[in-house]
N, C-alpha and C positions, 0 to 999 in steps of 0.2 A: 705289642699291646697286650695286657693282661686281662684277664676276665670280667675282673673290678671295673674298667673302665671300658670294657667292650659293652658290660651292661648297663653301662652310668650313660652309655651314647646313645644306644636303643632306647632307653626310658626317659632319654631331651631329644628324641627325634634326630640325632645327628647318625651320619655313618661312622659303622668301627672297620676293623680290619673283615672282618664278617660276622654274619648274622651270629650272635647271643645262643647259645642253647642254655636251658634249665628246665625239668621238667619237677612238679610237686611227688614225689614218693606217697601211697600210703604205708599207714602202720605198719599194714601186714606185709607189706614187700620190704621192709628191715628185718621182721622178724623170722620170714622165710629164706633172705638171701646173706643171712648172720649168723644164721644159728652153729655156724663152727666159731664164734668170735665171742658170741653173749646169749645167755638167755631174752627169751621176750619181756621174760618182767621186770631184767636188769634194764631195758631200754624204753619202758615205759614209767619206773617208779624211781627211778635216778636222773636226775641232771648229767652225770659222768657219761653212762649208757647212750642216751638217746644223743649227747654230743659226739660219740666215737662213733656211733650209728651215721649220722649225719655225714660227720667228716669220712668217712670210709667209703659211704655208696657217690658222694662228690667224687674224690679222688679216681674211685674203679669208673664209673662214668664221666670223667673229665667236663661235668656242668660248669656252666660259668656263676653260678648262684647259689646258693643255698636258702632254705623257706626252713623258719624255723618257726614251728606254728604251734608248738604248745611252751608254756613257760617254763621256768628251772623249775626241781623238786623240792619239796622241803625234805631237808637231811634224816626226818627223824622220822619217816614214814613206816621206812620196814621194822621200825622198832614200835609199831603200832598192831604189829602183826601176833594174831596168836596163835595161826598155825596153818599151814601148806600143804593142801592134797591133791592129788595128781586125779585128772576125770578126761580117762582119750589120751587127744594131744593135748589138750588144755591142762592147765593148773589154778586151784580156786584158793586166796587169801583170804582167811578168815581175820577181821578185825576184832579187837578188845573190844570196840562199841557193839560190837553184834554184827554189822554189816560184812558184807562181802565180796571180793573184785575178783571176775572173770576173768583171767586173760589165755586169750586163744594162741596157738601156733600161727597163723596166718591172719587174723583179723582182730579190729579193734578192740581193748580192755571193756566188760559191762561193770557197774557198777549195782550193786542189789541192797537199798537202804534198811537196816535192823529192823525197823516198825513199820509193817506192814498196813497197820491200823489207822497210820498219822497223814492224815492227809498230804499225798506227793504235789500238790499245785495249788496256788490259791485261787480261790472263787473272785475270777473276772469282775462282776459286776460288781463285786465289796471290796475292789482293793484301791485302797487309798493311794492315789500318785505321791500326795505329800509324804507321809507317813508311813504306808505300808513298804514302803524302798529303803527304808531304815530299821527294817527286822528281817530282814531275807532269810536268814539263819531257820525261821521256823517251816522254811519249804526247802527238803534236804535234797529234791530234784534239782535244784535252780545251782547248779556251779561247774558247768562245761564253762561257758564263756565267760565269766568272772571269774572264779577261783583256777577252774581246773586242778581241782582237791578236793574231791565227794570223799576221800579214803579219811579225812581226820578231823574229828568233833572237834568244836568249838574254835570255825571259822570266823570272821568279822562279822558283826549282824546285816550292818548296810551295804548298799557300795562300796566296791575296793577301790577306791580310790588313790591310796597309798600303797603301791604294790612291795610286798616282802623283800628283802633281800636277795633269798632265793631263789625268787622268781629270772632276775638275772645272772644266774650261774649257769644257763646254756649259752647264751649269748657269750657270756665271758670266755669260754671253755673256746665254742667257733671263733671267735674274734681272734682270739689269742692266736690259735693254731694257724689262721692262715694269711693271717696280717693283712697287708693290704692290698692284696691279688685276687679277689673273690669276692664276689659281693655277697653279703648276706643282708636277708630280709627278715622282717619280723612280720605277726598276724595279731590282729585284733576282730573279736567278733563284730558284725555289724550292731547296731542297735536292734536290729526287724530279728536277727538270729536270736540277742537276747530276752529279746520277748519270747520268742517261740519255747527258750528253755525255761523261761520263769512257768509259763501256764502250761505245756503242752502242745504240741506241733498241731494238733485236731482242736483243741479247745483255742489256742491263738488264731487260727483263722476264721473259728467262728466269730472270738471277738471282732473281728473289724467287722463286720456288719451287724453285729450288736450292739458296739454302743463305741462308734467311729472319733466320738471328743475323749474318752478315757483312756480310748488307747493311741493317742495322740500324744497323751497325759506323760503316760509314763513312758514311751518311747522316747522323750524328750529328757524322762529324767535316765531312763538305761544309756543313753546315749556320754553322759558325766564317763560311765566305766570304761566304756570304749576310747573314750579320748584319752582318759587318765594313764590309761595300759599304752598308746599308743606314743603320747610323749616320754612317755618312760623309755619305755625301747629307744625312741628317736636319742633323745641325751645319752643312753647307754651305747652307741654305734651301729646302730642300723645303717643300711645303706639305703631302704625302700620298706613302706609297710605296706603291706594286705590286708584288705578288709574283707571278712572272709563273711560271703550272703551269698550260700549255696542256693537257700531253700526261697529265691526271691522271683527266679524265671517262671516265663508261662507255663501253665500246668499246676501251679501252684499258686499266685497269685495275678489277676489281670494287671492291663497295663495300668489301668485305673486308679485300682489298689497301687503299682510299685511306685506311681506317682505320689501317691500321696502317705502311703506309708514306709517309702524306704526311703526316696532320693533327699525329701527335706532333713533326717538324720544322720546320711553320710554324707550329706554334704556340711553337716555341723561338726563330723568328726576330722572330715578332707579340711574346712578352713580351717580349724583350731593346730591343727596339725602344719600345713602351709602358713600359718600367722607366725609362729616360732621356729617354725625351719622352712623356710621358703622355695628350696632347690631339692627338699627330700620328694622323691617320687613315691604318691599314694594312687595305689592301685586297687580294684576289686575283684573278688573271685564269684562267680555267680555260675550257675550251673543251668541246665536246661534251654530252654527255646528263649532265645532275646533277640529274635528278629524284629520284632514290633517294638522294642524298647531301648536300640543303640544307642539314640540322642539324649533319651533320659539320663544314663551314662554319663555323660558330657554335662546335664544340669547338675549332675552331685558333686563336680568341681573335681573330681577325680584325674588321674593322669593318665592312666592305663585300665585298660580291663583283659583278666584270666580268665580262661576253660575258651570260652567263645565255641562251645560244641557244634559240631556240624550236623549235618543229616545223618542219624533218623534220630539219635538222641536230644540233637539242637535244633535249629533253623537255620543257621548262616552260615553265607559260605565266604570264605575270608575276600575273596578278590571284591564281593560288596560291603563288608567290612571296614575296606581299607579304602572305598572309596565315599564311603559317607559319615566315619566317626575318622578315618584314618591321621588328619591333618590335627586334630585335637585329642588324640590317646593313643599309647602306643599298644600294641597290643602282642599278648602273650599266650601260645598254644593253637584251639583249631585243629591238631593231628586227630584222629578216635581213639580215643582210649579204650575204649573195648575192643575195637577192631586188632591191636595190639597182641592180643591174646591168643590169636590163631594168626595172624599175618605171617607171613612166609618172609626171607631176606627178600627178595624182589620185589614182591608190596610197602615193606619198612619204607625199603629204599624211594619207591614211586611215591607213595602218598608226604614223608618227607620232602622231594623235591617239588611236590608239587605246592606243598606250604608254604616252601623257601621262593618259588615262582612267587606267588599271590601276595607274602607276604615282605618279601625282601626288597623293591622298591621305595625310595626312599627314606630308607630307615625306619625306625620303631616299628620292630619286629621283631619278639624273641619263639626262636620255635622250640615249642613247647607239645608235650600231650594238652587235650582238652582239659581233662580235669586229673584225678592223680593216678599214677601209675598202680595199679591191682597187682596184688600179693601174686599173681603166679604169672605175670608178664617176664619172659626168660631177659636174662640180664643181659646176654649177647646184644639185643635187638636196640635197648638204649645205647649199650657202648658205641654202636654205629651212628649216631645223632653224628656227634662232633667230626666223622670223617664225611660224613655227609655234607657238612654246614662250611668243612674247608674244600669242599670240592666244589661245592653248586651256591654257596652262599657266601661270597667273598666281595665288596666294593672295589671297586678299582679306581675311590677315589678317596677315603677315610680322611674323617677330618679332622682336622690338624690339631700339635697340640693342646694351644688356646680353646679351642673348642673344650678337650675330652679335662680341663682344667675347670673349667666353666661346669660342664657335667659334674 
């Protein structure tokens, strides 16, 4: 049994040969555990980069998955460049528009817009849902989860709706490389995310208790982007997409709010997604305490949910996970990801098997970190997942091939 279909069995609930491993990399742990292979800003301002990235840290880790979660580059970036200074370990891109991108040795790229002067977010209470979603261009904050291209003037004004070309040349690059032994995933922001980057992550949460019909409004029309990016992928060969709504767990909005301002949006992006491919597994990545809000999960029509963090950064702990969302999502991660950082081989090993206990019952279960792996988490400690997962997490009864065809 290959990877591809170990994961395709996890994500319909069926048993594979054993439990799934795939854990989400950040940034900075490409650009710390590469830096004999590529620079960091080869891996952040190229499609070629971040796909040899990708494929390299799979391979040395033997994941069954791959997350590829930002899109292809446009070709003609670095020639937007008008010149490269070295600050520390960092190096700072100066653009011909004036602006400028940070990129760190170990942590994610910043972006720092030319005009200082021009207002970074638009004013909440004046923004027209209709019309104001069709001049985006004039808030040069707003293109993490849309563009993912703050580095070159004279983006599309509205809605991307028509994603570039180049946007699929990471995908193309992984596809290619590993055929059909590996599942790869795509990511789309959530709708709730793309609000938060259109106004500001403090001025978005004010707005929902400011003025809870407008921002209804346009969550409804942010939601078109997220779908539009997500069929894209889907026709392109995904195998599973992510709908990535870190910033939606307790601590940051009540259950109340994720009622009412996340689940009805992705559950418009899960069915539109499910309508035209009916067997792709859509899953979400949310971070923080989702004790109080599993079943919600389950109303956004989703397949699966990622990070699922424990105590003391989370609330849940996987064995009541898998007993009150378990039969309807599979579920991915649950390890600490911070704990990670200092764990010893003997802790790796115990809290790993203790995931594989809790979570490897009945299938749908991929063990995973909570949420992504940190820039100085030593690479030994992932490589040991997969001998892990063929020691302690194995069925002794995988199901047959109709099934993992079906998957």
């Amino acid at each position: 049994m290959d990877s591809r279909q170990r994961m395709a069995l996890a994500m319909h609930h069926q048993t594979a040969d054993r439990v799934p491993v795939m854990c989400q990399l950040a940034l900075g742990h490409y650009f710390v555990n590469l830096r004999d292979r590529c620079k960091p800003h080869e891996i952040w301002f190229t499609s070629e980069g971040f796909a040899d990235a990708l494929l390299t840290l799979r391979e040395r880790y033997r994941f069954d998955g791959i997350l590829i979660n930002i899109p292809g580059r446009d070709p003609d970036w670095l020639n937007q460049v008008s010149s490269v200074e070295a600050s520390g370990d960092a190096h700072i891109f100066h653009w011909k528009d004036g602006a400028r991108t940070v990129v760190p040795s170990n942590d994610n790229p910043s972006y720092h817009r030319p005009d200082s002067s021009q207002p970074a977010y638009p004013n909440f209470l004046e923004f027209d849902p209709d019309t104001d979603t069709e001049r985006l261009d004039e808030w040069p904050t707003y293109t993490w989860g849309v563009y993912h291209t703050p580095y070159l003037p004279g983006k599309a004004s509205g809605l991307l709706l028509e994603p570039p070309d180049y946007f699929y040349r990471t995908i193309d690059i992984v596809r290619k490389a590993v055929g059909s032994s590996v599942s790869v995933h795509g990511e789309v922001f959530s709708p709730f995310t793309h609000f938060l980057e259109l106004f500001g992550y403090q001025e978005a949460l004010v707005a929902l208790t400011t003025d809870a019909g407008r921002a209804e409004a346009i969550l409804e029309r942010l939601s078109a982007a997220s779908i539009a990016w997500g069929k894209a992928q889907a026709r392109r060969g995904v195998d599973a997409l992510l709908i990535s709504s870190a910033f939606a767990g307790g601590g940051f909005i009540s259950k109340r709010m994720y009622s009412q301002f996340v689940v009805p949006y992705e559950r418009a992006v899960a069915d539109a997604l499910h309508a035209e491919f009916p067997v792709l597994p859509v899953y979400t990545h949310t971070c923080g305490k989702l004790g109080d809000r599993l079943e919600l999960l389950v109303d956004s029509h989703v397949d699966g949910v990622d990070t699922l963090d424990p105590p003391p950064l989370g609330n849940v702990e996987l064995v009541d996970a898998k007993a009150r969302v378990g039969k309807k999502l599979f579920i991915k991660g649950n390890m600490n990801s911070v704990a990670l950082l200092t764990d010893t081989e003997a802790q790796v090993v115990a809290r790993a098997r203790s995931a594989l206990d809790a979570g490897k019952p009945r299938g749908g279960y991929i063990l995973s970190s909570a949420c992504s792996v940190a820039p100085l988490v030593e690479p030994w400690k992932l490589a040991m997942l997969v001998n892990i997962a063929d020691e302690h997490g194995r069925y002794s009864n995988p199901s047959r091939d109709d099934a993992i065809r079906k998957a």
